[in-house]
Every structure is written in C-alpha cells, then in structure tokens.
N, C-alpha and C positions, 0 to 999 in steps of 0.2 A: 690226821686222815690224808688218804691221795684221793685227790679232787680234781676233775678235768674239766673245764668253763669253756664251753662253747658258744664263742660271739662276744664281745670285747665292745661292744655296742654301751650309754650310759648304766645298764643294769647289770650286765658281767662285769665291766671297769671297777664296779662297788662292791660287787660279790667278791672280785679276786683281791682288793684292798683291803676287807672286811677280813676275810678268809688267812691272808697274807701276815695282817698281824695278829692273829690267833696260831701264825706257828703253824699249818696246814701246807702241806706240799701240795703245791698250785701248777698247775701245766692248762696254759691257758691257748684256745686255737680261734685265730680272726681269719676269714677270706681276704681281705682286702691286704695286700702285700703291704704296701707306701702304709696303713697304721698298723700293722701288726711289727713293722720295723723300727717306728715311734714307740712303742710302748716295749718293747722289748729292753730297753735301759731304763724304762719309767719306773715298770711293775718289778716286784720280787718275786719274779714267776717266770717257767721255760715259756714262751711265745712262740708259738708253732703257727707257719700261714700255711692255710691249706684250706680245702673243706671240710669240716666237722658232721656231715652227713656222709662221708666216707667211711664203711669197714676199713677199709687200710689206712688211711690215716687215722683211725681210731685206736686201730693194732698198735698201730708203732707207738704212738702216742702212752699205752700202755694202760687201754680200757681193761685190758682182761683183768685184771687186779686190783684198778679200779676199787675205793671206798664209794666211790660221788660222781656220776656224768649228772653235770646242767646244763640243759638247754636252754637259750636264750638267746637265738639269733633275730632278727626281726621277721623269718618266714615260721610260718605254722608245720609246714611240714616238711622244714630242715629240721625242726626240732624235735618230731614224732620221729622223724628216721633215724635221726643222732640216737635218740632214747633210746628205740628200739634195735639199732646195732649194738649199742653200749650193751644192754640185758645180753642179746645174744652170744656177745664176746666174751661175757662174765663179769659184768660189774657188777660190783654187789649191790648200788640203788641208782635209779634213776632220774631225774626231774627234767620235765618240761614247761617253757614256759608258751600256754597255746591260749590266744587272744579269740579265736574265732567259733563262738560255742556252738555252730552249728556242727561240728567237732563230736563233741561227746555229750553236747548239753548239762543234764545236772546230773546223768548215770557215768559215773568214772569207773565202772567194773570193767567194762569191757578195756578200757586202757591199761588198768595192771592185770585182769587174769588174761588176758590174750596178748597185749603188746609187750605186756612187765615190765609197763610206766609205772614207777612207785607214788610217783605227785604227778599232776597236771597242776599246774598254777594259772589261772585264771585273773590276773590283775587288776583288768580293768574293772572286772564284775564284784570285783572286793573292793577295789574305792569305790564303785559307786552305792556298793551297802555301807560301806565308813560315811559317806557323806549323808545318808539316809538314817543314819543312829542319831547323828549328829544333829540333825536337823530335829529329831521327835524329842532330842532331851533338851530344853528352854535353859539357857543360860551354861552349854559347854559348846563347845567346837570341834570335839573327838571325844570320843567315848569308846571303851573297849572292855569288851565281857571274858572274867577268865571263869576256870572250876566249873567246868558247864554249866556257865552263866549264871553261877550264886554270885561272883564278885562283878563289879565294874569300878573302871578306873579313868575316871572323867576330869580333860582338861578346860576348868571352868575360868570366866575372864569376869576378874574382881571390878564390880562399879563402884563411884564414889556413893551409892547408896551401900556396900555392905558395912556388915557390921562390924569386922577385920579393919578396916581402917584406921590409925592411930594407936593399933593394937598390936604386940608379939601374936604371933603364934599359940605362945605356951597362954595368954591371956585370952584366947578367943571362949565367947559362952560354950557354953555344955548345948548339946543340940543330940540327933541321932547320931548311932554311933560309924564312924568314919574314922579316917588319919589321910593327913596334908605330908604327900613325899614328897615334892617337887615342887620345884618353883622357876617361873621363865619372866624374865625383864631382861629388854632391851636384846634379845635373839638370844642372849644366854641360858641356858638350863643348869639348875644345882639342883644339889637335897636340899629340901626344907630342915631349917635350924629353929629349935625353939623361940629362940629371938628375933627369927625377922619378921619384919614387919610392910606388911603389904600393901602396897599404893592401886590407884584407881591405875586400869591398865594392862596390872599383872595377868599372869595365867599362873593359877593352881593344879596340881594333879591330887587329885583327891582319889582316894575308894571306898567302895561305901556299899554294902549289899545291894543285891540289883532292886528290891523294893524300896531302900531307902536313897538311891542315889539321886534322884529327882527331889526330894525333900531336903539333902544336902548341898546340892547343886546350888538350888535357890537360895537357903541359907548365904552363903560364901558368897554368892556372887551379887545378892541386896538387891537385883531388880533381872525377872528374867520377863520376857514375853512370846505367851505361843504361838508359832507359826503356821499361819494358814495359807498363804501366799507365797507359791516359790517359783523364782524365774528362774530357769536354765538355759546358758548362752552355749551352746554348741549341740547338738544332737546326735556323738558319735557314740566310741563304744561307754563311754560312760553315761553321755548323758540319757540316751535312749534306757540303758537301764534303771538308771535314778528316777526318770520319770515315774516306768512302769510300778517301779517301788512304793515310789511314794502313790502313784494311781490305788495301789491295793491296800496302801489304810486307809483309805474312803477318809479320809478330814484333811486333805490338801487340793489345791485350785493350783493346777500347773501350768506353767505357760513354759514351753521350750522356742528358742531362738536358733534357727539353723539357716547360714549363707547360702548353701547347696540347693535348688530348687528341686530337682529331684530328691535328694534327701529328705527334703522337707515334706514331699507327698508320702513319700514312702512310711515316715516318721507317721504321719497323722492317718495312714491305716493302722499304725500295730497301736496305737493310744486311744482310748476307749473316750475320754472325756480330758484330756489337756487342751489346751489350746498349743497348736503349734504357729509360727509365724516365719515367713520365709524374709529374713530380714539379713543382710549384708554387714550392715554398720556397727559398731560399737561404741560411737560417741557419745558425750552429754544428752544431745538434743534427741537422738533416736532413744537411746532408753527411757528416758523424762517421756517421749512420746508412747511407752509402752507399758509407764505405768511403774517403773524401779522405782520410783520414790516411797510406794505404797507397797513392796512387797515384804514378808518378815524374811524373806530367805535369799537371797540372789548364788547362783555357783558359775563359775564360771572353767567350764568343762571342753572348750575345742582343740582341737589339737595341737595348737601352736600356745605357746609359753608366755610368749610377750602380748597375745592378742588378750591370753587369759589373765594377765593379769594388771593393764589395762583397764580391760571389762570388768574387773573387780570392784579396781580403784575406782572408775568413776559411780560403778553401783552403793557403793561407801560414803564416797563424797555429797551422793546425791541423797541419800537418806536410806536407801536400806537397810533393813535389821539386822541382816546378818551376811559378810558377805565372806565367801571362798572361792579357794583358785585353786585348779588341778596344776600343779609344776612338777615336770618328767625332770628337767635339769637341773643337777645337782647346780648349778654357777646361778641359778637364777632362785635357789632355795631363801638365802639370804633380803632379799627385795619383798617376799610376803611381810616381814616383819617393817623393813623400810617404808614400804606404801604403808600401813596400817591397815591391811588387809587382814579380816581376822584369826583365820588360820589358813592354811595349804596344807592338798592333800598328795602326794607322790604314787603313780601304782610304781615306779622305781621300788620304795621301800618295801611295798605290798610283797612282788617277786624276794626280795634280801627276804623279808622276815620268814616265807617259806623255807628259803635254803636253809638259814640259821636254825631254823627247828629242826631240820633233818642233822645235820651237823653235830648240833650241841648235845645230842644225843635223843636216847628212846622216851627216858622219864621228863623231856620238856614236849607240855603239853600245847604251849602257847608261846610266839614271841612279840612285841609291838615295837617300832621304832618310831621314836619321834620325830619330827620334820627337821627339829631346830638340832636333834642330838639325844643321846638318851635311850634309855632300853627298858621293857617291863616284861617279864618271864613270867610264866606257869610253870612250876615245877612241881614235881612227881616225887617225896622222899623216898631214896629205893631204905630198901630193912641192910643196916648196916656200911652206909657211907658216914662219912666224918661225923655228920652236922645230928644221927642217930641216937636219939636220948641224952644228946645235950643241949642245955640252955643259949639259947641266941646268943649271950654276950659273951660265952667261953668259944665260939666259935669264929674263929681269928679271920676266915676271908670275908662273912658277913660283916665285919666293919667297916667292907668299901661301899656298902648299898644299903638301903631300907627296905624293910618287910613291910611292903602294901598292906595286905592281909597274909591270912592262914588261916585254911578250910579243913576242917576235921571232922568229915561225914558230911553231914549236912549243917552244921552249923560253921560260921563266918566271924572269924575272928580277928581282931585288932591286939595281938601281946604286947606285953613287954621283953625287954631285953631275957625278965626271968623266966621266962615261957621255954619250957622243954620242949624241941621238935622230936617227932614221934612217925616211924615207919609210916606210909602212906596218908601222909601229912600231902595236902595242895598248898605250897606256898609259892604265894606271888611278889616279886620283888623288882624293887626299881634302883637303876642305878642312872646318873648324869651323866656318863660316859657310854660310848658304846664299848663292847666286849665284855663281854662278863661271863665268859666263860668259864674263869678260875671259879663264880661264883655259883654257877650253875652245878660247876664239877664237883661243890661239897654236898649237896646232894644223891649224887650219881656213885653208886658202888661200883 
C-alpha cells in the first residue's frame, strides 16, 4: 500500500516502522525541520518537512493516489484538516487521530459522511476502557474481546497458589474449555509449548469464551481477588474517563489523585460519587496517607511517564492489589516489567493497532498489540483464500502462529491442527512477534 504519516511524533515513528517492515511504501511528513532531518537516514521512508495540513503539500506529496493518510500530529485539528484535504484530494482512506471528544463525542457519522474521515481514533478513551476490562476481570491485567465478544483473550499473572506450577502445560487439569498461546517471563513473549512449565510470576495468554473466561482466569492464576477499591493517580484524558467507567458499574469506590487544583474542581463536578483529592506528591508517605495500601486497584494515568511509573512502583511496594502504568514512550516500555509493575498500558499502541486494522485489510476485524511485543488478530475467512477448506496443519504460513480460537456462528472453538477452516470462519490468532501480515494474508482472497 502507499501510506502517507503525518507527524513523526512517538506514535507515527511506530506506525511508519511497523508499516516499513511490512513492505508498504511510506512517505512520511514532520513540521519540525532539525527532526524530520534526523529521521530521514533513520526511517526507510521519503521525509518530507512541511505542514501535513496543507493541500499543497499533500498534492505533491502524492495524496491523490493515496491508499492510507494518517493523522497523528499532536493538534486535533491539524489532523481533521489533514484528513479532510486528504479525502478531498482522493485518497482512498483516511485516519485521524483526535484526542478531544468534545469533537464528535461517540456519534462519528458526521466525521465520515460529511468530512470522509474513514476512522477517528480516539486513544486515550480506549485505554481507559483497556484498563477498566481489566480491572472487572480478578486475576488478568488485559483482556480483550474478539467475534463480537464471544472470545476473550486474557493476560493472567500465574500465583505460586496455581495449579500449573511444577506442571507442563500439556499436564495441566481439564477445567473449562480454553487454550494457553502465549507466555511472557522476564519481558520476553513466546508461543506456549506443550512442555513449558510455569513459575509464580509468569503471564499467560489464555482465551476462553467470554462466559468462561472468568472461570479460567481463576483457574490458571490459583488466587484472584475482587476489586472494590481503585485509586487513580492523575485525572486527565484518561483518567477522568476510567473513573466515569468504572462510576457506571455501581460496585467500585473511586478515589482520583489530581496536582492541578483547578482540574481537580473541575474533575469533581463531572464525578457523581468518586472522591477526588487535589494532591501534588506521589511519594511513600502521601499515598500510605491516602490509603494505597488498602486499595485492590492503583493506575497510575498522568501525563508524564516517569511520574507514572514511580507512582506505580511505590503503590506495589506498598501493598496494592493491583498496580498499572499508563507509558506513551516506547524507551520507557521496558521498566514496567523491571519495577514489577504489573502491567502497562500504551494509547501509543491503541492508535498502531487502529492503523493495522485498516492496513492489513477489510476481512481483519480486530487487532491487539502487546506492551512487551506480540499481536492477536480477528480474522474474517474470505470464500476462497489459501487457508479455504483446509486443515490448519496443511496450511504452511499458520505454522508461525497459534489459533486462539475459531468462531463458527455462534459457537467458540478450540481445534486441532485437523480442523478444516471453512469460508466465514472468525479466527483469532496469536503470534510473538509483531507482523503478521503474511498471516493475516492467508485468509484474505
């Protein structure tokens, strides 16, 4: 595809890297002269400095032809303008990424039948529902729904109470029915192997039907606990909606932490019943003063990366149940797993896995990316691609990945390698690597 990235900021840097080695003709445009001349021997992409909400520099650039404009500058409405010259010029789809939902809110017609935005991506308001799955299912720390949400595929953190321990894989009891693709020690991600064998620590990727995945969860992970109690340390664009989220299942007790004194008023009109607290610090002794020892949940959501995860680490050290860190920066990815923070959540990746979905084509219905590495797809079987009335194991690019599930109507399956895939088949599939395009593509007629 020809793909044009507008803003080279850390969330186009990833799309155009992502993109780059899938083979994808990249024409990537920064404002800032001094890095768009950095990155021009970095990336394997033309670097154009200019403004990216310019018609003419869109022209030349060569939107008219255009498979792909993304927008991703850090303005809201360089990135509707970009959008909406792109359409006008003749690009064949759009993306923008628009952080400020007083924008379109939750009606996005008016953005493609009028402006002929194909996506709006909203990042921050999907981590803060990622972190809000997360928190409702006891015993994971990401969870994600594919097949209009018959599957889910949850990364659970194994206690020295499961029952996995001293055990393979291929030995663990019969329980509801599930399968173990993944497995993450020590920041690494691989496929689950019959044979390995899981220590207190790990993370599991499991999937498991969306009614059983709570049952499976607990299973695997030998000791979960429900969270009633959740403290959020920042009250911006994410945290302000994680509250309200979690406010609307009536069974959490919020406390939000915001520096900002004005925020902090503002925050505690739109929350019906959280407590908010206009607090500055993020040390030992201020949270211990506010009660993170007793909380099941701590997230740690402000806008800064090292403040957030800091505030993690000491909500952890001090006793809370469960703690996470919002990290935008790819350099600072690495240190979730280093503190023993128990997961990090990116809206970085949030915006990628959008584009990817556009990208990898029509029949991917779902993408997810891991923090640590790693991809899980929704795929659409079209009638007559490769993988069309034959068995998984004759299917030579499905060897680099594992089949999550496989939805066939409405029932949720777990095959074997001898399982025939069959036109309009939803298979979900995970791979350790990211790209998986090739993988995606034997599905795709």
């Amino acid at each position: 595809m020809k793909v044009i990235v507008v803003g080279l900021g850390e969330v186009g840097l990833h799309i155009v890297r992502t993109l780059t080695a899938e083979r994808h003709a990249i024409t990537a445009v920064e404002l800032d002269p001094g890095r768009a001349e950095s990155l021009q021997s970095e990336l394997d992409a033309l670097v154009i400095n200019g403004n990216g909400a310019s018609p003419r520099l869109l022209e030349s650039a060569g939107a008219a032809d255009a498979d792909l404009v993304v927008a991703v500058t850090p303005s809201d409405e360089s990135n509707v303008i970009t959008a909406l010259a792109s359409h006008q010029l003749g690009a064949r789809r759009t993306v923008a990424r628009v952080r400020d939902p007083e924008y379109f809110g939750k009606d996005e017609k008016f953005a493609r039948d009028i402006l002929g935005i194909d996506f709006l991506i909203h990042p921050e308001r999907a981590t803060a529902e990622d972190l809000a799955q997360a928190i409702m299912l006891p015993g994971a720390v990401h969870v994600e729904y594919f097949a209009g949400g018959k599957v889910a595929v949850a990364e659970c953190v194994v206690t020295d109470r499961s029952p996995l321990i001293g055990r393979s894989l291929a030995e663990r009891p019969a329980g509801q029915a599930h399968r173990i693709v993944g497995l993450i020690r020590d920041t690494r991600v691989v496929a689950a192997e019959p044979g390995h064998r899981p220590k207190a620590g790990d993370h599991l990727i499991v999937a498991a039907g969306r009614d059983d995945i709570a049952g499976v969860v607990t299973h695997i992970a030998g000791y979960t606990r429900q969270v009633r109690d959740v403290m959020i340390f920042g009250g911006g664009r994410i945290g302000l909606p994680l509250a309200r989220r979690l406010e609307a299942e009536g069974r959490f007790d919020v406390t939000v932490m915001e520096g900002d004194i004005d925020r902090a008023r503002e925050i505690a009109e739109l929350l019906r019943h959280a407590t908010v607290l206009h607090e500055e610090g993020l040390g030992k002794d201020v949270l211990l003063a506010h009660g993170v020892d007793r909380v099941g949940a701590f997230i740690a959501s402000a806008g800064d990366d090292r403040a957030n995860l800091l505030a993690a680490l000491n909500a952890k050290q001090l006793g809370a149940g469960l703690s996470m860190a919002v990290v935008s920066r790819e350099e600072y990815t690495p240190l979730v797993e280093a503190l023993k923070i128990d997961a990090g959540f990116s809206p970085r990746l949030v915006t990628a896995e959008a584009i990817l979905r556009v990208v990898r084509g029509d029949n991917v219905e779902a993408i997810h990316l891991l923090i640590g590495g790693g991809e899980l797809a929704d795929v659409v079987v079209d009638a007559g691609c490769k993988a069309d009335g034959k068995t998984m194991e004759s299917v030579q690019t499905l060897a680099i990945t594992r089949i999550a599930a496989l939805v066939r109507g409405d029932r949720v399956m777990f095959p074997g390698d001898e399982e025939c895939i069959r036109a309009g088949d939803r298979v979900i599939t995970f791979n350790a690597r990211s790209g998986i395009s090739a993988v995606v593509g034997t599905f795709n007629a």
